[in-house]
C-alpha positions in Angstrom: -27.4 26.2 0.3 -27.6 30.2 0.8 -30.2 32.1 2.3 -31.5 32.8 -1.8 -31.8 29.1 -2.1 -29.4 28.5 -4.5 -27.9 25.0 -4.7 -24.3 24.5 -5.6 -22.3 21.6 -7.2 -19.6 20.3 -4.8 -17.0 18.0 -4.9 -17.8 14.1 -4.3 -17.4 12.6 -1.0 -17.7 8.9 -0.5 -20.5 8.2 2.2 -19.3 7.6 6.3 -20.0 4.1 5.8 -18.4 3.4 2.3 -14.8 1.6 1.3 -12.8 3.2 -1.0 -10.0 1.3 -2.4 -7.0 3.3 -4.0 -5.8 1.0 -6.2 -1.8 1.5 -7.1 -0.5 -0.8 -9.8 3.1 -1.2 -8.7 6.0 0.0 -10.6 7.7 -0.6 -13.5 9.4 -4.4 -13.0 12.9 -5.6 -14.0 13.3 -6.1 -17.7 12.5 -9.4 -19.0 15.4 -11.5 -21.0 14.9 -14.2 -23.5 16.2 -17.2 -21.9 16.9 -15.5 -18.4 13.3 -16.3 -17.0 12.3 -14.7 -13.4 12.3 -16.8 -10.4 9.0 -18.4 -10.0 7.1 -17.7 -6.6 4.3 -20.8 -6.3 4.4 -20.9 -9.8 4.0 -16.7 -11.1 7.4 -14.8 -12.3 8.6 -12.7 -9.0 10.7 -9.9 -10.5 12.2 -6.3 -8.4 11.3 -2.9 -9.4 13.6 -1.9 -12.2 15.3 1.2 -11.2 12.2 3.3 -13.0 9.9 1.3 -10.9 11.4 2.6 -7.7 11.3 6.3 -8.5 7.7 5.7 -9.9 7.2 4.0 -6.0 8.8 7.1 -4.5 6.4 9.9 -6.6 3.2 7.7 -6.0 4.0 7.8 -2.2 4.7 11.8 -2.5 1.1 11.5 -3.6 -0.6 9.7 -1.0 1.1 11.2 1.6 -1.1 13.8 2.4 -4.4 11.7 2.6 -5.6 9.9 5.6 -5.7 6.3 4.4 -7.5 3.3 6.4 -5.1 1.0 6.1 -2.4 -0.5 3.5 -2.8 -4.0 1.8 -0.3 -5.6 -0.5 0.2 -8.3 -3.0 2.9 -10.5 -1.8 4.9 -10.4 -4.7 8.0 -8.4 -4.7 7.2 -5.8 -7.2 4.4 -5.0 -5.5 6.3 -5.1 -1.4 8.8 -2.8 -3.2 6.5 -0.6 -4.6 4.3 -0.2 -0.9 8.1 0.4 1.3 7.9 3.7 0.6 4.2 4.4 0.7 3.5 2.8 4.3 6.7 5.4 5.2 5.3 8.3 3.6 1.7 7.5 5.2 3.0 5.9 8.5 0.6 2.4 7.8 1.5 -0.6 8.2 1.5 -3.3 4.9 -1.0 -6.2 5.1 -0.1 -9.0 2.6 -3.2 -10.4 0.9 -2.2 -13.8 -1.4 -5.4 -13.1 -3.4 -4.2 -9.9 -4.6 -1.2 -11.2 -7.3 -1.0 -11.1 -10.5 -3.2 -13.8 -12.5 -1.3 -17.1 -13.1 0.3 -16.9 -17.0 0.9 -20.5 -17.4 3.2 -21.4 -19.9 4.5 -17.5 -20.2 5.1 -17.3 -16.6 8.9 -16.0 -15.9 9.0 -12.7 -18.2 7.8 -15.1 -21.4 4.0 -13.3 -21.9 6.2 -9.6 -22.0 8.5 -11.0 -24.4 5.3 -12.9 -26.4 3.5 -9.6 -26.1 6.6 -7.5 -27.8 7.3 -10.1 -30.6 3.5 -10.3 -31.7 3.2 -14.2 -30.7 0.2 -15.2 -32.1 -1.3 -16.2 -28.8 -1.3 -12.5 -27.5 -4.0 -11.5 -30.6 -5.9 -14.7 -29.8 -6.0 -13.8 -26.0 -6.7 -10.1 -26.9 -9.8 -11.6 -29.0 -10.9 -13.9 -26.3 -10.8 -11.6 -24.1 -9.8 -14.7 -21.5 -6.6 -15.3 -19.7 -7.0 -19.2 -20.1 -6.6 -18.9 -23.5 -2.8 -19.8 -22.4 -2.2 -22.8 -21.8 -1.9 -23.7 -18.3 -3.1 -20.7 -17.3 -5.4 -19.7 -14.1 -9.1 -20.2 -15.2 -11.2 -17.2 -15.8 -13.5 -18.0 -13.0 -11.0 -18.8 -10.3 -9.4 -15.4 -11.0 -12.5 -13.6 -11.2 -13.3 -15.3 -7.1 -10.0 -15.0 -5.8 -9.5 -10.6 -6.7 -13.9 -10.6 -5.3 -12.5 -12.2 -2.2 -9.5 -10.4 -1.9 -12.0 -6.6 -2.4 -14.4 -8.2 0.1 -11.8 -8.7 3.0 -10.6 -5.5 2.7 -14.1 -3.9 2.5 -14.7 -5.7 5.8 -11.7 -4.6 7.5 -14.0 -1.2 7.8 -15.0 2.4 5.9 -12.5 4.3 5.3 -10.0 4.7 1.8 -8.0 1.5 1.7 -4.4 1.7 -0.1 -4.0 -1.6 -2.2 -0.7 -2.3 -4.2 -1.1 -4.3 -6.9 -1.5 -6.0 -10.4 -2.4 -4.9 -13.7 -4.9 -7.6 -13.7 -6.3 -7.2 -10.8 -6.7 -3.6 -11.1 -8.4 -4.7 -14.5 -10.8 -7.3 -12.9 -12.1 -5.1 -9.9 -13.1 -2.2 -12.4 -15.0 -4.5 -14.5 -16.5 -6.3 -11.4 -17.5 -2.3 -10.5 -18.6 -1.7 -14.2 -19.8 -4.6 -15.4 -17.5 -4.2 -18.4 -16.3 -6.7 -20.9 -13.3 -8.7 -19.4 -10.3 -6.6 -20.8 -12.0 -3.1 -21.1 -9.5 -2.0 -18.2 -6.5 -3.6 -19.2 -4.2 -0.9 -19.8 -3.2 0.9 -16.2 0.1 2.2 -16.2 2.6 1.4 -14.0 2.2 3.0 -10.4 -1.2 4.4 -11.9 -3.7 5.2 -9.4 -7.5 4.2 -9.7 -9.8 4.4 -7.2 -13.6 2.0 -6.9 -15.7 2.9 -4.4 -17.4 0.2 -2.3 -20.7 1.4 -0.6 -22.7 -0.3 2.1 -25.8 -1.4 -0.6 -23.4 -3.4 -2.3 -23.1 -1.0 -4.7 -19.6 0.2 -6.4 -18.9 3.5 -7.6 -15.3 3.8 -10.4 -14.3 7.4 -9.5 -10.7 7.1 -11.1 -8.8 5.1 -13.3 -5.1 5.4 -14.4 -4.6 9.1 -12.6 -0.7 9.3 -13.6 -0.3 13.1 -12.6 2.3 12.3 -9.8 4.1 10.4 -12.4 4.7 13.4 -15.3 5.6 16.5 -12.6 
């Protein structure tokens, strides 16, 4: 305020006591291959960073490396470990593996099989699309059980103290914590791009704040 009272708009600033989580949906993965299915880690597809995926990790850590960050948690699944290397250089933190941060559970297109259902217009894709539920494929992980597991994988992070968290990874996930923030319909965030950052602000009410979704401007420079 100025001695003429005059009140200015300023930037937002997450309050002392909030959690912000900077979402990073990890980079683009190897190429999927009809009849060449990924390995399966406890029963979900586990492929690398194709060799887009890795620049894409390398311009999202130019990014963050200027910011003072809280700490750095990781999905355990390759794509996602690959895509946080260069970040926890670049910001000089330490990667914490959190199991409830993967991708949700595909069922029977697990191994590269939903991307290639996805591209050929498999019926099951528009049925799941209507849905709006993952467990419309068969064998895969129940709505609810997804929807715990990503709320208890935001609340241990949010407890590890204030501060803006860095967390690598799913499109999923990324998708369920903004509709947990928004109360959205189930798929209304399904789209973040690889190595996309989005950012939900926890505060100490209980509250959530989503300040951010799919920034790609490190990505197009």
């Amino acid at each position: 305020m100025s001695l003429r009272g005059e009140y200015h708009q300023r930037a937002y600033e997450p309050p002392p006591d909030s959690t912000e989580l900077v979402l990073v949906r990890h980079g683009s993965s190897a190429a999927a291959v009809p009849g060449e299915e990924f390995e399966l880690v406890e029963g979900q597809g586990d492929p690398g960073l194709a060799p887009e995926g890795v620049e894409q990790a390398a311009r999202v850590a130019r990014r963050l490396a200027g910011d003072r960050h809280a700490g750095l948690y990781v999905s355990p699944l390759t794509r996602t470990r690959q895509t946080a290397a260069p970040i926890a250089a670049a910001c000089g933190l330490e990667p914490v593996f959190i199991g409830d941060l993967r991708e949700v559970n595909t069922g029977q297109l697990e191994g590269g099989k939903f991307r290639i259902a996805v591209a050929h217009g498999d019926p099951i894709i528009a049925r799941l699309l209507e849905a709006e539920r993952w467990d419309v494929i068969p064998g895969a992980e129940p709505m609810e059980v997804f929807e715990a597991r990503v709320r208890a994988a935001a609340a241990e992070i949010v407890a590890a103290g204030p501060g803006a968290a860095i967390v690598v990874t799913h499109g999923g996930v990324v998708a369920e914590l903004c509709r947990q923030a928004t109360g959205s319909r189930p798929f209304a965030f399904l789209n973040a791009d690889n190595a996309s950052i989005t950012r939900i602000v926890f505060l100490p009410d209980g509250g959530q704040i989503l300040r951010v979704y799919n920034d790609t401007a490190h990505l197009t420079e």
